[in-house]
N, C-alpha and C positions, 0 to 999 in steps of 0.2 A: 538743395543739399549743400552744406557750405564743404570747405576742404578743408584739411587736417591741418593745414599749415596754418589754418585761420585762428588756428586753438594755440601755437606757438607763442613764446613769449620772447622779447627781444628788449634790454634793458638801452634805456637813453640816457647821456649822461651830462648833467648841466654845465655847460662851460663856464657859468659862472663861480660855482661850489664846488665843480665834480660828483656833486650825489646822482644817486641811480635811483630810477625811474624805470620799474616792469609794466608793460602794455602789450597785450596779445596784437597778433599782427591783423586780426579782425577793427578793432580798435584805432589799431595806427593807418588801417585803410581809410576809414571813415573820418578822420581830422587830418589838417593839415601844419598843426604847431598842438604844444604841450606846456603848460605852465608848470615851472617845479615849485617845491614849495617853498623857495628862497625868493621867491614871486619874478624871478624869471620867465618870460617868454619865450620857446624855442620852435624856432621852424622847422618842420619834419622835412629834411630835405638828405637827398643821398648822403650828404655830409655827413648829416645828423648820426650815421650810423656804422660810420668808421670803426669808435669802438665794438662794436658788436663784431664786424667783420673783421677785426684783429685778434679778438680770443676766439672766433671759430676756426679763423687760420691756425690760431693755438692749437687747437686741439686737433686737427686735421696734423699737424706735423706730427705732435705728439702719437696719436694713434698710430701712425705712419711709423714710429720707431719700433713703439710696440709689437707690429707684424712684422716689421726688419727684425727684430730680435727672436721671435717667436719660429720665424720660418728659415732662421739659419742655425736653429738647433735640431 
């Protein structure tokens, strides 16, 4: 039985173009680079995935204010 997270999508984003690239993380388990289709080759490496972990921070602060504001009314 696979796990939920494996259905997950997490966008890559070309360093050469900046375009984005969605791959479920099932996907990104099983390679270890992603051609975008400015025929760059990218290494799937912690780096790679900076941006992702920048807008989840997003949104985690984000949320964060939401319940700040929520639970001081």
């Amino acid at each position: 039985m696979s796990d939920v997270s494996d259905c997950e999508t997490l966008e890559i984003m070309c360093p050469a173009c900046q375009m984005t690239t969605t791959k479920t993380v099932a996907w990104l388990k099983k390679h270890d680079r992603i051609r975008c289709s400015c025929g760059v080759v990218i290494p799937l490496t912690p780096r790679t995935f900076d941006h992702e972990i920048a807008k989840t921070s997003q949104a985690v602060d984000q949320l964060r204010r939401v319940i700040d504001k929520a639970s001081t009314h």
